[in-house]
MARLO-211950 format. One record per residue (C-alpha): x, y, z; residue number from 1; residue in one letter. Coordinates in steps of 0.05 Angstrom, whole numbers, plus 5000, padded with zeros to 4 digits. Layout:
<pt c1="X" c2="Y" c3="Z" nr="NUM" rest="A"/>
...
***
This chain:
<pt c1="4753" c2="5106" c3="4694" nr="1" rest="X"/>
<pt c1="4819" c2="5123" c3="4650" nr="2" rest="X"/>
<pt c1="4886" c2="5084" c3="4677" nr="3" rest="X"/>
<pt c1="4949" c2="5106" c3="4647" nr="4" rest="X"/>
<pt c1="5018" c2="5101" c3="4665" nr="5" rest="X"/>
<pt c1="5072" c2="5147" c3="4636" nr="6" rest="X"/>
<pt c1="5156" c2="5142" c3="4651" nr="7" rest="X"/>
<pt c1="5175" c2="5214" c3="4659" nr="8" rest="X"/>
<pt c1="5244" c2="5208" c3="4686" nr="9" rest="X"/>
<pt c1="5298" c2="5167" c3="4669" nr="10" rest="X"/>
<pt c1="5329" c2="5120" c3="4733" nr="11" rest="X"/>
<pt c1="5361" c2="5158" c3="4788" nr="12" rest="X"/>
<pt c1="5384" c2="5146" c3="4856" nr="13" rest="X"/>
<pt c1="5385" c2="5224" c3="4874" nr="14" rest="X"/>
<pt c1="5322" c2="5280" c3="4860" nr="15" rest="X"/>
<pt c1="5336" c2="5336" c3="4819" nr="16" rest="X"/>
<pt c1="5366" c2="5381" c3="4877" nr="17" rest="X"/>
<pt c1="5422" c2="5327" c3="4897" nr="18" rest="X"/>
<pt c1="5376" c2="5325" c3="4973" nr="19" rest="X"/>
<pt c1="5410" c2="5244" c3="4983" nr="20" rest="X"/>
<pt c1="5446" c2="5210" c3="5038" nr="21" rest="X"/>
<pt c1="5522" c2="5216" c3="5027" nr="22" rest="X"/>
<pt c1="5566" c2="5158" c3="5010" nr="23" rest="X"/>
<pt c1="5513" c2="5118" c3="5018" nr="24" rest="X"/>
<pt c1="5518" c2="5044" c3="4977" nr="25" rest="X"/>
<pt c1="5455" c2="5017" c3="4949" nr="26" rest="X"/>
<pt c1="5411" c2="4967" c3="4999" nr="27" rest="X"/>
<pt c1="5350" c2="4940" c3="4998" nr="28" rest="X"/>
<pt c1="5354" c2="4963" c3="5068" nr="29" rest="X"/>
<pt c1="5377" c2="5035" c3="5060" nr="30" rest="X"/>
<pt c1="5399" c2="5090" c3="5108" nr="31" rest="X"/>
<pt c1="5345" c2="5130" c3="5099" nr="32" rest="X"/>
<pt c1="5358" c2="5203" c3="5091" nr="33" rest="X"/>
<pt c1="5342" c2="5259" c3="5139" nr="34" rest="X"/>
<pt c1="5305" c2="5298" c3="5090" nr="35" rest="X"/>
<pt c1="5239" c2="5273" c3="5071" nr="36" rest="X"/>
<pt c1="5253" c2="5296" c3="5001" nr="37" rest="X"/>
<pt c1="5312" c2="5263" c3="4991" nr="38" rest="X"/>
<pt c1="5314" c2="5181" c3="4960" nr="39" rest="X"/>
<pt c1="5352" c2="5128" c3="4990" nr="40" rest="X"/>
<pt c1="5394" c2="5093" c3="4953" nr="41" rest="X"/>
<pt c1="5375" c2="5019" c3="4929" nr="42" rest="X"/>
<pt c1="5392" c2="4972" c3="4879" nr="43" rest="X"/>
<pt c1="5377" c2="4997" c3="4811" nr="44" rest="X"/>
<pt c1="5347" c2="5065" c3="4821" nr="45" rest="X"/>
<pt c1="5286" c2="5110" c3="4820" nr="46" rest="X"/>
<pt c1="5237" c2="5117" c3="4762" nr="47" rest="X"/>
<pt c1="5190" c2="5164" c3="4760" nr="48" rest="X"/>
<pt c1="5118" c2="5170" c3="4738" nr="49" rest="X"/>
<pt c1="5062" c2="5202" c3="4723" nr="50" rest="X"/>
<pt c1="5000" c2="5162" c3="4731" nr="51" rest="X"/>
<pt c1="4926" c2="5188" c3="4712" nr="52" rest="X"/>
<pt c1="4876" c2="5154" c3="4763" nr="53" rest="X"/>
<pt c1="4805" c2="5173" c3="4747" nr="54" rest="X"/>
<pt c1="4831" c2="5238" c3="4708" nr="55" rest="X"/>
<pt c1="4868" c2="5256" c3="4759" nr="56" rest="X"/>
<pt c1="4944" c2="5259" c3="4739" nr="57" rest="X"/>
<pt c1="4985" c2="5229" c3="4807" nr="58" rest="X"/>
<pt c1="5062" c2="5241" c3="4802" nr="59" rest="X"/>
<pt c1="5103" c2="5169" c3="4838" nr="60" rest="X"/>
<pt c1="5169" c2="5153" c3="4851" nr="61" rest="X"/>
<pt c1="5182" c2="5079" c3="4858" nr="62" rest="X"/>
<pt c1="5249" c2="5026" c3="4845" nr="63" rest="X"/>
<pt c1="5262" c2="5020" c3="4773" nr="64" rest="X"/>
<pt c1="5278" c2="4946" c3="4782" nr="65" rest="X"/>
<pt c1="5249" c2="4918" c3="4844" nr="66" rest="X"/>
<pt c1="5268" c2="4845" c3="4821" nr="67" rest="X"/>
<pt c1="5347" c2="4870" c3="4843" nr="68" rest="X"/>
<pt c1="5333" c2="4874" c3="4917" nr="69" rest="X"/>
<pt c1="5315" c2="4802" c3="4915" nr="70" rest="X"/>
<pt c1="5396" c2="4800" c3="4908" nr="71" rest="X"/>
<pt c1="5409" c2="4830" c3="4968" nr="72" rest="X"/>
<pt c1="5438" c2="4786" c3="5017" nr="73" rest="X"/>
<pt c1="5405" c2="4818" c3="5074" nr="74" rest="X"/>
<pt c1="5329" c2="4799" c3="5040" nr="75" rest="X"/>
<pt c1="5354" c2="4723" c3="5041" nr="76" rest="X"/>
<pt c1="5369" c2="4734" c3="5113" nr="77" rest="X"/>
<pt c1="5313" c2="4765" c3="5129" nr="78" rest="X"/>
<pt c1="5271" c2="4707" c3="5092" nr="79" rest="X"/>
<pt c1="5296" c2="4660" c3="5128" nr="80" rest="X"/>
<pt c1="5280" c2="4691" c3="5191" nr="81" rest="X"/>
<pt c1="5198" c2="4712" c3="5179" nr="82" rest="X"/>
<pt c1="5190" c2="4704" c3="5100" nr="83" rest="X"/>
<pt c1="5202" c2="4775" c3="5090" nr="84" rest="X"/>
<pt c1="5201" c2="4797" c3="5012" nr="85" rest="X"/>
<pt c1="5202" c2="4862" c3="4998" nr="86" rest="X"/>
<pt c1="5142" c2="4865" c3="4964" nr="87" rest="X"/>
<pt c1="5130" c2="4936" c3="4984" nr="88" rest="X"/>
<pt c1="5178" c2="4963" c3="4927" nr="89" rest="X"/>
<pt c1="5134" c2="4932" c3="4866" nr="90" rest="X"/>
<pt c1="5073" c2="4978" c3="4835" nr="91" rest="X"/>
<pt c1="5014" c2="4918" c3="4836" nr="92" rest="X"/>
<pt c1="4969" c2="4938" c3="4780" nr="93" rest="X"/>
<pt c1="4907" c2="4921" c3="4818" nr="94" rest="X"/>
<pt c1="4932" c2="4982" c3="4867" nr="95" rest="X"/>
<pt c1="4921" c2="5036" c3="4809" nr="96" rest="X"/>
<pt c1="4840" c2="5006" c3="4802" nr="97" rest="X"/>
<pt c1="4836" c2="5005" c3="4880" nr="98" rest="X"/>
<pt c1="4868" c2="5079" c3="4880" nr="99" rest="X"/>
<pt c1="4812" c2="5094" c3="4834" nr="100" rest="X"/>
<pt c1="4764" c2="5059" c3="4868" nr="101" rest="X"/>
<pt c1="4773" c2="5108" c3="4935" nr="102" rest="X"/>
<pt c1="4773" c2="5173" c3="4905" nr="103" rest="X"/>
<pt c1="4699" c2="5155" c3="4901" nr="104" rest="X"/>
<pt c1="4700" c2="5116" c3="4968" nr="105" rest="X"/>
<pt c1="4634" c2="5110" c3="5017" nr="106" rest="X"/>
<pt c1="4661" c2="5137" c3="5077" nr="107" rest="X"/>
<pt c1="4655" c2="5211" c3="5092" nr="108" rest="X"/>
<pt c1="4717" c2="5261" c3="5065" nr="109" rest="X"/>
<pt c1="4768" c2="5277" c3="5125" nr="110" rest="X"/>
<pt c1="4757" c2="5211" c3="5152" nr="111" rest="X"/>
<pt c1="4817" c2="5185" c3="5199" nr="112" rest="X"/>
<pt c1="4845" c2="5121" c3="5142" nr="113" rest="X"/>
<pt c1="4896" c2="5072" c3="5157" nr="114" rest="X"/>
<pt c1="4925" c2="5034" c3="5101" nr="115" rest="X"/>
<pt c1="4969" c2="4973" c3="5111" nr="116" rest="X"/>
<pt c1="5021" c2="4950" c3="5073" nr="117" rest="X"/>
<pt c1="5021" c2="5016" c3="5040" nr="118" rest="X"/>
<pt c1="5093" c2="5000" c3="4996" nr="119" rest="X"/>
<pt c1="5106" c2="5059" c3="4956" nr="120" rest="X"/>
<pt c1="5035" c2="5090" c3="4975" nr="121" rest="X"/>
<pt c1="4991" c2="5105" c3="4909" nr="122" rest="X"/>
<pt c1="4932" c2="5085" c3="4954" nr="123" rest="X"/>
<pt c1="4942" c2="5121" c3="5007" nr="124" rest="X"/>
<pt c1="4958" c2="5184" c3="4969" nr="125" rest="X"/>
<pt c1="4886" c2="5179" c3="4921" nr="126" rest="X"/>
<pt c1="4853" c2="5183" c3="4985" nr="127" rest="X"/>
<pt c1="4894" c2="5238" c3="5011" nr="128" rest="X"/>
<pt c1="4870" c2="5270" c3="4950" nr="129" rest="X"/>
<pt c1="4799" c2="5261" c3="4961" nr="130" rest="X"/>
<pt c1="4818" c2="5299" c3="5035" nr="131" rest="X"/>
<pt c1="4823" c2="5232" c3="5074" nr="132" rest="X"/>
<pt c1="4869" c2="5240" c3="5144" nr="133" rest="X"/>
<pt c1="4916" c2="5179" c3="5118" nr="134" rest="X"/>
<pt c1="4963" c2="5142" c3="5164" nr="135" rest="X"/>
<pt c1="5003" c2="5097" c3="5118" nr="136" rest="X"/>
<pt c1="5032" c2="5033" c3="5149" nr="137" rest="X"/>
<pt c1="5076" c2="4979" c3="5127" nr="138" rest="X"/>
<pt c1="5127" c2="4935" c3="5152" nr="139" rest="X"/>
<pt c1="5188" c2="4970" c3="5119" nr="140" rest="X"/>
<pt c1="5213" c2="5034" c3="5138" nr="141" rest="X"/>
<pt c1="5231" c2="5044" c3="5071" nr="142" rest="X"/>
<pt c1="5170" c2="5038" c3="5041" nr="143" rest="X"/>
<pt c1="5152" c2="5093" c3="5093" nr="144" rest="X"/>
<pt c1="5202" c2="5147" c3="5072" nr="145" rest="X"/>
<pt c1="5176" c2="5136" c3="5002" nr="146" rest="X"/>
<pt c1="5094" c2="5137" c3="5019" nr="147" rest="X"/>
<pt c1="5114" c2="5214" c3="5053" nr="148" rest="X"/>
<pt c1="5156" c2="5227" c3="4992" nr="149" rest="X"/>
<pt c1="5105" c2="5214" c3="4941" nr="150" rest="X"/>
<pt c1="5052" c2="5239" c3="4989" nr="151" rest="X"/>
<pt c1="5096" c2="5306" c3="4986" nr="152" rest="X"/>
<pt c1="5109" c2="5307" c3="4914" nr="153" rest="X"/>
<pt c1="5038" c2="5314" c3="4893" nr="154" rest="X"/>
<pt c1="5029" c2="5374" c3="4949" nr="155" rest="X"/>
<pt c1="4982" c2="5337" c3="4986" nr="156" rest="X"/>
<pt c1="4982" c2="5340" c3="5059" nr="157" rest="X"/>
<pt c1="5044" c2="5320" c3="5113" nr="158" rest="X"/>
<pt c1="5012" c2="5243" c3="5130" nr="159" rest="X"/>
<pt c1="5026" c2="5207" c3="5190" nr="160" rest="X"/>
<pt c1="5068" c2="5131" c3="5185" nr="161" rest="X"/>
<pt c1="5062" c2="5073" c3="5218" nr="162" rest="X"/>
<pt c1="5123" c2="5019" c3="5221" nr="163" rest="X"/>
<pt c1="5068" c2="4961" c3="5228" nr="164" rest="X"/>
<pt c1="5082" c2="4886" c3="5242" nr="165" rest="X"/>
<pt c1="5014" c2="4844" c3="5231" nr="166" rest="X"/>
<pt c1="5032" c2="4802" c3="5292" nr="167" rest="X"/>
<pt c1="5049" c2="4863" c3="5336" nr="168" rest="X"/>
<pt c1="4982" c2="4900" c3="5338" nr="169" rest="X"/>
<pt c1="4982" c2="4978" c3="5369" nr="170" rest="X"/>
<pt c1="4936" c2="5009" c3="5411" nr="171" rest="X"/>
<pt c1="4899" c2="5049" c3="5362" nr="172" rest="X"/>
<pt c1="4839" c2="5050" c3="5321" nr="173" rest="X"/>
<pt c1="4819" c2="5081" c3="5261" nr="174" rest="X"/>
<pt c1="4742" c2="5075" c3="5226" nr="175" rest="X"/>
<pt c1="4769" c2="5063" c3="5156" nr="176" rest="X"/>
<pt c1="4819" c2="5003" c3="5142" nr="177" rest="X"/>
<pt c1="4847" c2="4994" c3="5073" nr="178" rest="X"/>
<pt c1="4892" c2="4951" c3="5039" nr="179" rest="X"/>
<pt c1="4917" c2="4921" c3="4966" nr="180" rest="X"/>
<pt c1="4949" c2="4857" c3="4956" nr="181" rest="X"/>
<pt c1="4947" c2="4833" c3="5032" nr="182" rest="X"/>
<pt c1="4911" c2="4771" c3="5015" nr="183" rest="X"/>
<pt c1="4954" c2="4735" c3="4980" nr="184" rest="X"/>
<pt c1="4984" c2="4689" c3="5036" nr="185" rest="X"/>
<pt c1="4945" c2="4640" c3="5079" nr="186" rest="X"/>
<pt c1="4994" c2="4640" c3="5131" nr="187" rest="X"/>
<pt c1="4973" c2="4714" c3="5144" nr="188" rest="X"/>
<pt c1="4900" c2="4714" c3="5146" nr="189" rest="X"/>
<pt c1="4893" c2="4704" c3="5215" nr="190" rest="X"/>
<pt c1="4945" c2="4761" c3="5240" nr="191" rest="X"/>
<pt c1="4906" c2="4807" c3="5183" nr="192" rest="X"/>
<pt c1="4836" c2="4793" c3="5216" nr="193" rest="X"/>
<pt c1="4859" c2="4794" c3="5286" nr="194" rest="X"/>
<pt c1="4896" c2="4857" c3="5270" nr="195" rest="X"/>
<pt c1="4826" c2="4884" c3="5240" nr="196" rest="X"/>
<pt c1="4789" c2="4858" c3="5289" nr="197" rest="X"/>
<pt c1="4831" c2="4902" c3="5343" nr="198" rest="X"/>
<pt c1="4851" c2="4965" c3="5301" nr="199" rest="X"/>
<pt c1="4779" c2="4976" c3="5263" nr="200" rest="X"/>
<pt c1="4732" c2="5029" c3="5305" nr="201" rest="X"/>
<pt c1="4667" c2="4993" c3="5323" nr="202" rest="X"/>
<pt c1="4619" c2="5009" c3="5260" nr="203" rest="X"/>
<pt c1="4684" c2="5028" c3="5217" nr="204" rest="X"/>
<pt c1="4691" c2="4986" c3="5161" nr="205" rest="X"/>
<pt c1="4754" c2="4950" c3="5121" nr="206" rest="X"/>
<pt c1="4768" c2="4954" c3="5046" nr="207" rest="X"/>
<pt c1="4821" c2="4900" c3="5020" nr="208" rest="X"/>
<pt c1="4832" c2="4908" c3="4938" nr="209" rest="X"/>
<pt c1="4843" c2="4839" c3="4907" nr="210" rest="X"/>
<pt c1="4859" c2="4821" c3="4835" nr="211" rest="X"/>
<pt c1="4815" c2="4763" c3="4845" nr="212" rest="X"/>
<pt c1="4874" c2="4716" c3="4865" nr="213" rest="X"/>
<pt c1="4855" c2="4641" c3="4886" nr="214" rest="X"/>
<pt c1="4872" c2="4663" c3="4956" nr="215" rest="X"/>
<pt c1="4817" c2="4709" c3="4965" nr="216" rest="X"/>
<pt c1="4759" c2="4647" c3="4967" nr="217" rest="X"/>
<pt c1="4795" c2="4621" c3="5019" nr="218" rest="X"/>
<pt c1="4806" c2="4700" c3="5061" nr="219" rest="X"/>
<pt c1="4734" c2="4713" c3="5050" nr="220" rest="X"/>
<pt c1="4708" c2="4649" c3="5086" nr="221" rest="X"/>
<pt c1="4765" c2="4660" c3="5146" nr="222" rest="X"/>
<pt c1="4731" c2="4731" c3="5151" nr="223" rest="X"/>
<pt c1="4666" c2="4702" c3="5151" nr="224" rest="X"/>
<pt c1="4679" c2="4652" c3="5205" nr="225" rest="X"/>
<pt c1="4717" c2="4703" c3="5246" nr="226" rest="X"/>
<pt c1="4649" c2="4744" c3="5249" nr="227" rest="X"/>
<pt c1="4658" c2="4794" c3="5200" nr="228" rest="X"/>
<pt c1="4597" c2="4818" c3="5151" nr="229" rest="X"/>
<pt c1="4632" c2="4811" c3="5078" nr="230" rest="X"/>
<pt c1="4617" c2="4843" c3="5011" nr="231" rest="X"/>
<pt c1="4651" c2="4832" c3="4945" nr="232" rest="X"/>
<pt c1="4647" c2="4894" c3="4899" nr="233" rest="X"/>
<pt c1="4683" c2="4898" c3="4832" nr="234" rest="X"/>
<pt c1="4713" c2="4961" c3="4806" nr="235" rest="X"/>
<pt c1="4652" c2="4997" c3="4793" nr="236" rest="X"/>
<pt c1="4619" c2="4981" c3="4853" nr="237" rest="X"/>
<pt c1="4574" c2="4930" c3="4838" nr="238" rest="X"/>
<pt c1="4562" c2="4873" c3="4888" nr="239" rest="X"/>
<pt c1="4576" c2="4804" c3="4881" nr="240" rest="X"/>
<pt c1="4556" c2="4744" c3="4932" nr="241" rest="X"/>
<pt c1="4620" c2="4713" c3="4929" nr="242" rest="X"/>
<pt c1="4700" c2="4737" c3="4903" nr="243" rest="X"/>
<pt c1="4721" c2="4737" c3="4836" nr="244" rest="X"/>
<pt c1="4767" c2="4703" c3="4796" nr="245" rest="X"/>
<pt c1="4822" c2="4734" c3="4760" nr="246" rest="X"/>
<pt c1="4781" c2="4805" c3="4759" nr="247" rest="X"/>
<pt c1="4794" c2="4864" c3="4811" nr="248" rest="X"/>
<pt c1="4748" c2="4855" c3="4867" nr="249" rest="X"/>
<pt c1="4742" c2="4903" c3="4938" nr="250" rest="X"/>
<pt c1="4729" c2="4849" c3="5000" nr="251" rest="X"/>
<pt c1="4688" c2="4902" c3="5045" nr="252" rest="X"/>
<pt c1="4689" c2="4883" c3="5126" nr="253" rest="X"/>
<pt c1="4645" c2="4901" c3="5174" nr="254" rest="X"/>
<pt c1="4621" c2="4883" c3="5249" nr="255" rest="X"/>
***
């Protein structure tokens, strides 16, 4: 597996063509433009990339300096509300080996995915590469606009997005469930396995990338207990009885 990340671009806050929302002053809580093409404007700016994934050469806008929306006054207020952070806007390097790891994924291609707390959406977009039906959700409508954008930018197909809070479960079921970096809080466990437990078809199963944080001991024993069947694989596959530590590790769910 080759990983490889490349700064193409300089920072921006507009695309080449000028497609941006008007007047607009930088927020970590944006207007988002009409045009699905066109960036909001945030603290700090764009960057873009191009990132190989398994030889596959991705292109990925994200925020140059997502350390500047913890600045914002609006993110202290929303902190102190629900312990919002807006986590989405960071590239998690674990998400680049779980990318990889579902271009090569067990369930069938075409499958109906839903990926949760997609933030800028590399995941999502390997496996609308590999011809996946991808729904990307996340808590941030920002994080939204820019899953479709870099969904668009590499050509791939028009996905569908989900504004998604944990606690607030839909009506809707999909047989794959994936996720990167949702483990990392104890206080959300629960909500994540109820919300599994509700929005995963019956023999569907879950894939939850990890970079083998002290959290995930403690996730994969609340999964246990809340009936799930749990596997640990590591990047390549292989599986382990129990998580890692400090190495990228898949935590595979199933009824």
């Amino acid at each position: 597996m080759k990983l490889n990340t490349r700064r193409t671009t300089h920072s921006m806050n507009r695309l080449p063509d000028d497609r941006s929302v008007e007047n607009a002053v930088p927020s970590a809580f944006p207007e988002l433009p009409e045009c699905a093409d066109a960036l909001p404007m945030i603290p700090g700016g764009w960057t873009a990339y191009d990132l190989t994934v398994a030889e596959h050469v991705l292109k990925l806008i994200r925020p140059t300096d997502p350390d500047l929306f913890l600045d914002d006054v609006q993110v202290h207020e929303k902190n102190s509300q629900n312990d919002y952070m807006p986590y989405w806007a960071f590239l998690w390097p674990s998400a680049i080996k779980m990318a990889a790891a579902v271009l090569r994924a067990e369930w069938p291609i075409g499958t109906r995915v839903l990926e949760l707390g997609a933030g800028i959406g590399l995941v999502g977009v390997a496996s609308l590469l590999r011809g996946d039906r991808v729904t990307f959700s996340d808590y941030d409508s920002t994080a939204l606009h820019m899953c479709r954008l870099n969904a668009r930018l590499n050509d791939l197909p028009e996905p569908e997005l989900l504004e998604l809070d944990w606690r607030e479960v839909p009506n809707l079921q999909f047989p794959v469930l994936m996720g990167c970096e949702v483990t990392y809080d104890a206080t959300l466990h629960l909500p994540l396995l109820k919300l599994i437990e509700q929005m995963l078809e019956p023999g569907g199963v879950c894939w939850l990338g990890d970079p083998g944080r002290y959290q995930a001991q403690y996730f994969h024993q609340a999964a246990v207990n809340y009936g799930f069947r749990v596997q640990v694989l590591d990047e390549s596959g292989n599986v382990f009885k129990s998580p890692l530590s400090g190495a990228f590790q898949i935590l595979r769910l199933v009824r």
